[in-house]
N, C-alpha and C positions, 0 to 999 in steps of 0.2 A: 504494500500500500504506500502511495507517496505524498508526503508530507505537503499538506499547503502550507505558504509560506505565509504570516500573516502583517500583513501594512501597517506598520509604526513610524510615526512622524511625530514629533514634538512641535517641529512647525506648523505642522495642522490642529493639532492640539491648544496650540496659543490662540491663532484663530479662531477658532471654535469658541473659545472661551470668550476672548473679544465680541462677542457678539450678543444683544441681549436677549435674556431670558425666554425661551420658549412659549412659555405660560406666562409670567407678568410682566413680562419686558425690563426687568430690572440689571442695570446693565453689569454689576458684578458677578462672570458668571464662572461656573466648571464646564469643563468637557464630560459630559457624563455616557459611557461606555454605556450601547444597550446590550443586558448582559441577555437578553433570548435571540438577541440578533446571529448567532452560529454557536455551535457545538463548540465545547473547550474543555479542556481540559480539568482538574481541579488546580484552583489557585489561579489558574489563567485567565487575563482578559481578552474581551473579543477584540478583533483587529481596530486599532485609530478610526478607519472609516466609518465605524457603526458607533460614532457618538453624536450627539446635541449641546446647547448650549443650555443649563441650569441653574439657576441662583443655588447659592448656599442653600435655602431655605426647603425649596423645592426638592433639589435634591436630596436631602438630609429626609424628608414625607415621602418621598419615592421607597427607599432605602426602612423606611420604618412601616409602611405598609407590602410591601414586595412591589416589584415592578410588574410582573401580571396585572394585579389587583390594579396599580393604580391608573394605566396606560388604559384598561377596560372600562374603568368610574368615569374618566375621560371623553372615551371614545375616541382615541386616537390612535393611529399607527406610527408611533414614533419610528420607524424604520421607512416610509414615505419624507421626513422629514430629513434623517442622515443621510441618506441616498441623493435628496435635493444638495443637501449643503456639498458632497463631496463632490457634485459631479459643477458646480458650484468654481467649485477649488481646482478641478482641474484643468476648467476653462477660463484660468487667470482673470477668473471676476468677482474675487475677493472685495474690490473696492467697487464693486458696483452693489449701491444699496438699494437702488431703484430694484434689480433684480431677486436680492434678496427679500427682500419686503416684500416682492407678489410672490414671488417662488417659495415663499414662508410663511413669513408672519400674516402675510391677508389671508392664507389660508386656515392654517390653526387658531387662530385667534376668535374667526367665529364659532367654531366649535368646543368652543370655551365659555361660553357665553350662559349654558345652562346650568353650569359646574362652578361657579363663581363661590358658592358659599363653600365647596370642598375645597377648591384653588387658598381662599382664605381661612381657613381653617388649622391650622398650623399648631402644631405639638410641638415643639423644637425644646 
């Protein structure tokens, strides 16, 4: 059997984090690895590609609820959203926000719209 090799970049990582919050748009964010996004190993993360941008806060609800559960309460496919950002990134349109913003955020954003008191709801 032969081994995929899996895409790590720290560069894209900064990136990713640079960018705001998926869910509130707050602009302090993490790269947050989607861990259903491919099979791994134990201890291992999935490849750089399959991450988003998180607030602290966000992420820290994700990570306390499981990410199933919370991606489903949602109703989102956060794997629709890493897939935008990398292909995103490989098309050297990092600094195009106009892009971002319809290829993203105008999309997620309304379907958030029903989920505003889970969104705000916060245990940390």
């Amino acid at each position: 059997m032969q081994k995929i090799k899996k895409f790590r970049s720290e560069k894209y990582l900064r990136w990713v984090a640079s960018l705001p919050c998926l869910l509130c748009l707050h602009n302090e964010c993490q790269a947050h690895h989607i861990t259903i996004a491919e099979h791994r190993g134990f201890g291992q993360k999935v490849s750089d590609n399959f991450v988003i941008p998180l607030c602290c806060t966000h992420h820290h609800q994700l990570h306390m609820i499981s990410e199933r559960k919370f991606w489903h309460i949602l109703g989102i496919t956060p794997m629709d959203y890493a897939n935008s950002l990398f292909d995103i990134y490989n098309k050297g349109e990092i600094n195009n926000d106009i892009l971002i913003n319809k290829t993203i955020y105008s999309k997620v954003l309304p379907l958030l719209k029903d989920h505003v008191d889970f969104i705000c709801s916060l245990k940390v």
